[in-house]
N, C-alpha and C positions, 0 to 999 in steps of 0.2 A: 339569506336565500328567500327568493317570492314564493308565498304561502303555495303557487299551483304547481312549480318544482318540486316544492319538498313533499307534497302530497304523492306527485310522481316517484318521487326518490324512495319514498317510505312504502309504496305500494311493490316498486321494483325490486326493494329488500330481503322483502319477506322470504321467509325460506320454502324452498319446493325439493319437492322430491328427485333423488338420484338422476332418473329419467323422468321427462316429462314432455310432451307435445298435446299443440292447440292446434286442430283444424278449424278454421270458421268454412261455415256455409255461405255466408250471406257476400264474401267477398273471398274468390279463391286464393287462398294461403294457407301453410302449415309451417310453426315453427317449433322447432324441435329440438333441447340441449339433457346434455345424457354427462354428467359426470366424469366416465371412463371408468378406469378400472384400477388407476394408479396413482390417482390426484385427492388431496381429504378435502380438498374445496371444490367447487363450480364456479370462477371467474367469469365464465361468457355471459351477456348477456344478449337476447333478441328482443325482440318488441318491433309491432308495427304505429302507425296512429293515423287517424283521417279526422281531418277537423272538422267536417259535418259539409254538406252542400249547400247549407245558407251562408259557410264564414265566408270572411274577405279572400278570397282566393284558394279556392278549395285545395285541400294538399294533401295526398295518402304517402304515406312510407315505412320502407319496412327499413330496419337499420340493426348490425350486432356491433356490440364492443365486445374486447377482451382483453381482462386487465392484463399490466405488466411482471409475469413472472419472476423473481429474483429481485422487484422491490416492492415496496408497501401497499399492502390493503388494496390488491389485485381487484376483488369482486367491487369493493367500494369506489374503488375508481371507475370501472366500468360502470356500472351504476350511476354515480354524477356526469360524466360524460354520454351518458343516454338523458337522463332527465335534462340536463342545459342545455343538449341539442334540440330538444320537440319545444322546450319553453321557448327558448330562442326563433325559432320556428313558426311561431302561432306569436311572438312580440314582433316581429319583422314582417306580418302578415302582407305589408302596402308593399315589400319588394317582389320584384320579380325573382321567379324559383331559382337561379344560378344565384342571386345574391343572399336569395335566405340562406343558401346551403353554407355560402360563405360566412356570414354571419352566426349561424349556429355552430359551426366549426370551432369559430375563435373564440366563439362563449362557452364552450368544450373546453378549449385546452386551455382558457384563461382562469376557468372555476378548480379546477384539476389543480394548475402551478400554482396556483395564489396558497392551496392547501398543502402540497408536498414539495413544492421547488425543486422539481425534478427527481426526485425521489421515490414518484410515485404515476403509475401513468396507464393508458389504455389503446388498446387499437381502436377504429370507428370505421366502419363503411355501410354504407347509406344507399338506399334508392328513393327518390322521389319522383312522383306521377301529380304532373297537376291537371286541369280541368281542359285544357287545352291540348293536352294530348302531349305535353311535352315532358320527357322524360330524363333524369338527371342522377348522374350518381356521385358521391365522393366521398374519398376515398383515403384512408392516414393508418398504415402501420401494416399487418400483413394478415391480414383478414381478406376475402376475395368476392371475387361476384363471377361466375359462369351464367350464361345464356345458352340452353339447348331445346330438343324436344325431339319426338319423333321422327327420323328421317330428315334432322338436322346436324349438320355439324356443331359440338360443344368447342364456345368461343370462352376468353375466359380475357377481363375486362380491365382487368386490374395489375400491377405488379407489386408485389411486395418490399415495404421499404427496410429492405434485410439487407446486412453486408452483401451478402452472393447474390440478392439480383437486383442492389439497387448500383452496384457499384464494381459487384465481378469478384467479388470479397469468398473468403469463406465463415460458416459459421451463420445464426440465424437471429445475432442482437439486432434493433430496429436502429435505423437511422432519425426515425421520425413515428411520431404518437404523440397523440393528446396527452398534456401534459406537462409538455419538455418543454415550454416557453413561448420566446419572440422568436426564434429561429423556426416554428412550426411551416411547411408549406404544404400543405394538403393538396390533393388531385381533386378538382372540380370540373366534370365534362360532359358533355350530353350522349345520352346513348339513342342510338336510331331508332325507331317506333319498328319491333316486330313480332310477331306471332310467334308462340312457345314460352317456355317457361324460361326463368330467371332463379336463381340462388345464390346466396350469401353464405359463404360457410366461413369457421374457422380452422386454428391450425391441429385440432384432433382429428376431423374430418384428411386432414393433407397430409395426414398420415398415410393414408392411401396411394400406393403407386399411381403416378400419373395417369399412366395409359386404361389402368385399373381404373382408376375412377373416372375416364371420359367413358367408357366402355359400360359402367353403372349408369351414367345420365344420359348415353346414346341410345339404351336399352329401356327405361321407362317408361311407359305411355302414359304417365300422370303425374302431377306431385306427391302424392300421395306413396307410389309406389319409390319416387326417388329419394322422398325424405326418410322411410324405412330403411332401403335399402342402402346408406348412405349410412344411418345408424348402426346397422346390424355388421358391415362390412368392416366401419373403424374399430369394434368393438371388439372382431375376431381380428384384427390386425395387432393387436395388444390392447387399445383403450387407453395408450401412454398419457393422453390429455384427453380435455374436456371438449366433446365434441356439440357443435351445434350448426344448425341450419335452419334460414327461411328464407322457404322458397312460394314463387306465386305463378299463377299464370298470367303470363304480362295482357296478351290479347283479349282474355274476359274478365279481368281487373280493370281497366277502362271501363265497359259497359254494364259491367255491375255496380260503380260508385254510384254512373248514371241513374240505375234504381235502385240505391239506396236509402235507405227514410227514415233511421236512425237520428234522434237529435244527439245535438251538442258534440262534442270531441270526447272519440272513442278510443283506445288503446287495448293494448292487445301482446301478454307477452305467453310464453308456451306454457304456460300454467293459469291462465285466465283473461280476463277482461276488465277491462276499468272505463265507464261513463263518467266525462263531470257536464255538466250543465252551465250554460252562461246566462247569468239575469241582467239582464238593463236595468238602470239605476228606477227607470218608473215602472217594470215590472217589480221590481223592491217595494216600492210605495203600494203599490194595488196590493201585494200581499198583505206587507204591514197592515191596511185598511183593515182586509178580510179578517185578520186574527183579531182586531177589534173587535168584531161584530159578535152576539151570540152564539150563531152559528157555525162562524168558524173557531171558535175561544177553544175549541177542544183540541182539534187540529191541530190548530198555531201550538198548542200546547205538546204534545206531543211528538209534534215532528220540528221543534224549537233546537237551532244550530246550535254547534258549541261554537263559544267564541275563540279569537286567534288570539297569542298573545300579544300587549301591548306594542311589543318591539314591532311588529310584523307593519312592514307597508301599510296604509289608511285604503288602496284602493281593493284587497280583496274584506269585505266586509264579516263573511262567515263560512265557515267550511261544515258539511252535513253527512255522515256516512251511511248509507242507506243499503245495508246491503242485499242482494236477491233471497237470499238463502241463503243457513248456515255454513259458513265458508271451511271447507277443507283444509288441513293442514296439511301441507306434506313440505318433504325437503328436499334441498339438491346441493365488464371493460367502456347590460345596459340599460340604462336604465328603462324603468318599463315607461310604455310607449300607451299603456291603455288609459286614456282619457275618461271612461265613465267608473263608474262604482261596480263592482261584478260579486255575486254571491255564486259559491260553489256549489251545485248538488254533484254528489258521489255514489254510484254504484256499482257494487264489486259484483262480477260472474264468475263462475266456474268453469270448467271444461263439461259439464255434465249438462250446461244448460245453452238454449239458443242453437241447438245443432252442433254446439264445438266437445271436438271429443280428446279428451283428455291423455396469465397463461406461461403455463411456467415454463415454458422455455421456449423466451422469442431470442 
C-alpha cells in the first residue's frame, strides 16, 4: 500500500466515540455517525477531501462507505475502500472528474478483493464537485444520496443495489459492493448544478419511514438542523444499525472552495480533520540546505521526519506528524503516476479547533 493511503487508512482507523459529528466553517458540511443502539461496532464510515486550489484539477468530496454486514472486517473494509478511493483520486489527478470517479472505484473494489475474495466488502457513494462547476456522483451498494431544501421537493438520486430494488427481489443482500470482483459495475452520473442541500446517508438512517424522513429533510432550514434531526429520529426509531450522514450545501460549497486558502489536501471525517502537505523535490533540497545551516541546525533537528520503511515506494520520501494539539481520544465501509519526489507533512484537528464542532444487515 503507498505510504499516503496508508497514512489515510491509519488516520480513518482510529477509534471515535459512540456518536460523533464534524461541522466545518470554512466549507459548509456536517458529517455525522452515531453507533445505534444495537450494533458493538461502527462500520460506516464518512469523510470529505479537497485537494487544495493550487492542485491539478481541484476536487472537493464528500463520500461514506459501509461495510458488509454478515462477512469479514465490515469497518476494515469500509475504511480501505475510502482511503483507495481519495488516493486514487489525487493519482488520476490529469483525468477528467467522470473518469477519476471511475478509476477510483475500481481501485476500491480491487484493494478490497485482492484482501478478502469476496468475503469481505463495502458500500461506497460519492459526491464530487470540481472547479468547474461540475458535479458527479457514484454510486455501489445501498447507501443514498437525497437533494432537498427549503421549499423544495426531496429527490433521492440513487437506488440501491438490493434484491427488492435492484431486481424486484425480496430481502436486503447487495447485488453489487466494493469488493466482489470483475463483475463490479458501479453507477457513474452527473447530477445537475442546484441550490439546496445534498446528503449521503446510510442504512440506520433508512430505518426511517420513507415519507417520515422526506417530511424530516422537507422541514429543515439548514444542515445543521437536518443532520440532528436525522440522528435523533433513527435513534428513537430503535438505533437497529449504525447510522450516518454528510450532508453539505451544494450552492455555497462551490463559492466557498473559491475562497478557500487552506494549503495542501485537506480531509475531514466526523471526528476530525487531517492536512498533509505536498513538497517538490527542490522544495526538499532548500530544506535540506537550511538544516545545514547554524541557524536552522536546531529546527532541522527537531522537527526531523521519521523515516518509511525500506519496503515502501522510493517516491514518498518521509512522513512527519505534527499534530495541533493534544488529540482526543474517543470512540465509536496503479501504479503511482507521480513523477517527482513528494515529502509528507501531517496535521491532525479536532472538532474543537478551526470552528468545527465536534452494516449488518445489507
Amino acid at each position: 500500500m503507498h505510504p499516503f493511503q496508508e497514512n489515510i487508512q491509519t488516520w480513518l482507523s482510529r477509534k471515535l466515540a459512540n456518536h460523533t459529528r464534524n461541522q466545518c466553517l470554512d466549507i459548509p458540511f456536517i458529517l455525522s455517525s452515531d453507533i445505534g443502539l444495537i450494533r458493538n461496532e461502527n462500520q460506516d464510515r464518512a469523510a470529505a477531501l479537497y485537494t487544495g486550489g493550487k492542485s491539478i484539477n481541484p476536487l472537493f468530496v464528500m463520500a461514506v462507505a459501509d461495510g458488509m454486514g454478515g462477512m469479514r472486517d465490515g469497518g476494515r473494509c469500509s475504511t480501505l475502500a475510502l482511503s483507495s478511493f481519495f488516493y486514487s483520486l489525487i493519482q488520476h489527478r490529469n483525468l477528467g472528474t467522470k473518469e477519476r470517479a471511475c478509476e477510483a472505484i475500481k481501485a476500491s473494489n480491487s484493494q478490497v478483493f485482492d484482501i478478502y475474495r469476496g468475503d469481505g466488502g463495502s458500500t461506497l457513494t460519492a459526491v464530487l464537485l470540481d472547479s468547474q462547476g461540475k458535479t458527479v456522483i457514484v454510486h455501489l451498494g445501498d447507501t443514498r444520496i437525497y437533494t432537498f431544501g427549503p421549499g423544495k421537493k426531496v429527490e433521492r438520486h440513487t437506488t440501491d443495489d438490493s434484491l427488492v430494488e435492484a431486481v424486484g427481489g425480496s430481502g436486503r443482500e447487495l447485488l453489487q459492493f466494493v469488493g466482489m470482483g470483475e463483475s463490479m459495475q458501479p453507477k457513474i452520473s452527473e447530477l445537475p448544478f442546484m441550490e439546496g442541500f445534498c446528503a449521503i446517508t446510510t442504512d440506520g438512517i433508512h430505518e426511517i419511514e420513507e415519507r417520515t424522513l422526506n417530511r424530516i429533510l422537507e422541514n429543515s432550514a439548514n444542515i445543521n438542523e437536518a443532520s440532528e434531526r436525522l440522528n435523533y429520529v433513527s435513534m428513537w426509531c430503535g438505533g437497529n444499525d449504525n447510522s450516518t450522514s454528510a450532508i453539505f450545501d451544494m450552492g455555497k460549497t462551490f463559492s466557498s472552495l473559491a475562497r478557500y486558502d487552506g494549503n495542501g489536501i485537506r480531509l475531514w471525517d466526523a471526528g476530525g480533520d487531517l492536512t498533509t502537505l505536498w513538497l517538490r523535490e527542490e522544495d526538499q533540497a532548500f530544506h535540506a540546505k537550511q538544516a545545514r545551516t547554524p541557524n536552522g541546525a536546531g529546527e532541522a533537528e527537531s522537527n526531523s521526519p521519521h523515516p518509511l520503511p525500506s519496503s515502501n515506494p522510493p517516491d514518498f520520501e518521509s512522513v512527519q506528524n505534527k499534530p495541533k494539539s493534544p488529540a482526543r481520544r474517543t470512540r465509536k465501509k496503479k501504479e503511482n503516476s507521480f513523477p517527482e519526489k513528494i515529502q509528507l507533512d501531517i496535521e491532525i484537528g479536532n472538532s474543537d479547533e478551526e470552528g468545527e464542532v465536534g452494516v449488518d444487515r445489507k
